[in-house]
Structure formats: C-alpha cells, structure tokens
Steps between C-alpha positions, in 0.01 A plus 500: 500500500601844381630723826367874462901577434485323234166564367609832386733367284280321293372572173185418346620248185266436211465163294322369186478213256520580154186273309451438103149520440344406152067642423520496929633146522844443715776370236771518739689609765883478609413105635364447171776688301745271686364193387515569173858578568552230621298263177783726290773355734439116494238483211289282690168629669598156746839625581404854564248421719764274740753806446158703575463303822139459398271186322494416142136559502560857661723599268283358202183685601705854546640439164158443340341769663785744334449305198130566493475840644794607285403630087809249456575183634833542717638181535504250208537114506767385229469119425788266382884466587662307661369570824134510347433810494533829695283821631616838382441812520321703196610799403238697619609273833814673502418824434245482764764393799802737362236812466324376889853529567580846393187630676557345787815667568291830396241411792775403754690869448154661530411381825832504594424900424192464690637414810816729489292804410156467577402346800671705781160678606746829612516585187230649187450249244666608153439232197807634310731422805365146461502450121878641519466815299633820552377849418581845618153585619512486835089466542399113401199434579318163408123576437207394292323641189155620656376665197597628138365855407560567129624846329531584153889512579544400834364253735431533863595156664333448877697282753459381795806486769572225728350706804187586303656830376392659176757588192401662187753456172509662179612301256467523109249278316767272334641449853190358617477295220802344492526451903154363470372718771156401616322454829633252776863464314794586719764738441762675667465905551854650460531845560879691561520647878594865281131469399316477827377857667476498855225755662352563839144643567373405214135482632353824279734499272475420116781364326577398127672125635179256487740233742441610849668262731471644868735280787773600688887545535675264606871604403641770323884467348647835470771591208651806370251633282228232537343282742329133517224525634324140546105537576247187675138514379267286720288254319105483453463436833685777628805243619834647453738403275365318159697724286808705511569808231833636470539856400797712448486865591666854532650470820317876584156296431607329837511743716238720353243190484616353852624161341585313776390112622137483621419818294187498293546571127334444192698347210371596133602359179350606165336226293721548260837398664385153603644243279291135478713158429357200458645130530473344246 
C-alpha cells in the first residue's frame, strides 16, 4: 500500500489496446497480430499455436474469424511438398501485420505523450503539447465547433472552450471549407499572447474585441519593455482555473491597470486574431 509520502509522487498513467475493426466486427488485436506472426515463423497453424502456448483449435478459430471478417483471407493453406503442405501468409496477410505494426508503435508514442503531458491535473490541458507540435502562439486552446455563421467573405466560426467559455473566429470561406468546420468538430484556438488586450472595469463599457474572457491574475513576468502577463478564467461553473491566457504587455499597462496576482481583469482578443487547426 502506497504511504501518503509516496502518494505524491505518483502519476496518473494511461493505457490502451489498439483493435482492427472491419463494417464493426473485431479483426484483430496485438494477440491476434502475434499469431499470425508466429503462422509466418513456423508455417504451421499447429506449430504456432504450441509456440503460441495455446490449442490448435484456438488458434484455428482466431484465424478463421480474421479470415472471414477480413475483405481478404490472411492466412492461406498451400498443399504438397514434402512435408505435405504448409500455411502461409497472403499478401494482404503481410501487409496487414507489418502496417498493425507501424501503428502500433504510433499508438504506443501517443499514450506515451498522454501520460507525460496530459494527465498531471496541475496543469491546463493543451492538445498540441500532446500531439508534439510546436507553434509560437502562446494561447492553445482545444475547443469545439458550436456553430458556423456564413459571410459573403468571411465566416464567423463559434466554439466552445473546455470550461464552457465562448470564442468567436473569423476565418475566410475557403478556410472553412477546407478545415471542414462544422458543428461538434474539435479544433484548437491559437491566438499569439501580443494579441490579447487586458482591461479592468469593463462593466459599461463597449469595446470593438467580441472575446471577453474575464478571470484573474495569477502571475505577471516583468521584462524591459514588456511583460507576461498569464490570466485564469473560471469555468461555467464559476470554478477557478479551466483556462489560462497569456498576454504580453507594456510594462506601464502594469502599473497603470494594477496587474498583479488575484487582480481582476478582462482579457480581449479580436475575432480576427484567433487561428483554428484541425487534426487531421
């Protein structure tokens, strides 16, 4: 049993088993995969299944299911020889186990990027950290198409934030086209920290930014000319802390605005300066 000490010291770790599916029918899995590496190695369904350490009918019925569930048999009975005959591999066999193989490793380094980067509950959530990409916007926010308002030109794109938070985009017409924007599809919000306006007392005012994202400071990094200022916005529910916005500023905006941790401020950012990605 885990002392409290130690407890701290553990991390949350994340698994998964990568499944080949064919119309919503299992085809195979890594136990599967194996056994047809193994049929490859002895070319013998009765010797793979003893290397297997499982029965000959076990083995036979896996194989048939693949070979039934599959557009292509996998495995192929080859009669004559000296030995009588053998069980091979097709082609499409092969290709199946080398390209299960390739993914596989694909699926291991993404959980593997998972654990390392997204499960320590400290921290926001960023998709790009996890997917291993790298981009100068500081803002990356993973969200989810809500709506699609169409211009002649432009179209404004409707997300919604992790915390519940609302984000408009601008984005041309071809860009929603060719990022297949549409309701319920997720994206990731990138918008540079030089693009975020922080206010205070915004209550009566009326300002041209439609992105209003009230929370609070919780650290400002001062420079020379310019300081980091990095903002928490509470969630739907009012708890703190579902999304952070970094925004750089004049270093006279701090004092004159009273940036300081546990100040309120409002961050704005213009439609027009947040950037949409996709996976694809």
């Amino acid at each position: 049993m885990a002392t409290k000490k130690n407890r701290g010291k553990q991390r949350l770790q994340v698994h998964g088993a990568l499944w080949l599916s064919m119309d919503g029918a299992n085809v195979a899995g890594q136990g599967r995969i194996a056994l047809l590496r193994a049929v490859a190695e002895h070319g013998s369904i009765t010797q793979a299944a003893k290397a297997f350490g499982m029965s000959y009918k076990a083995a036979w019925d896996a194989i048939d299911t693949m070979n039934q569930r599959s557009r292509t048999p996998v495995v192929e009975r080859v009669t004559g020889g000296r030995g009588g005959g053998s069980t091979l591999l097709t082609a499409y066999g092969q290709r199946l186990v080398e390209r299960y193989a390739q993914v596989q490793a694909v699926h291991q380094r993404f959980l593997q990027l998972l654990e390392q980067d997204a499960m320590d509950l400290e921290q926001p959530f960023s998709m790009l950290k996890v997917l291993n990409m790298k981009t100068s916007a500081r803002n990356q926010w993973l969200g989810e198409v809500t709506a699609v308002h169409s211009g002649a030109v432009n179209d404004e794109v409707e997300l919604r934030l992790p915390g519940g938070q609302r984000l408009s985009a601008m984005v041309t017409r071809d860009s929603t086209g060719a990022l297949g924007l549409k309701p319920q599809l997720p994206v990731i919000a990138l918008v540079k920290s030089s693009a975020v306006l922080l206010a205070v007392d915004l209550e009566t005012a009326r300002v041209s930014a439609g992105n209003r994202l009230a929370g609070t400071v919780v650290r400002v990094t001062p420079g020379a000319v310019n300081a980091e200022v990095i903002v928490r916005t509470p969630d739907a529910a009012g708890v703190d802390g579902a999304l952070e916005v970094v925004a750089v500023v004049p270093q006279t905006a701090v004092a004159e605005l009273g940036l300081k941790p546990g100040a309120a401020v409002t961050a704005l950012v213009k439609a027009s300066d947040v950037v949409l990605a996709v996976v694809s």
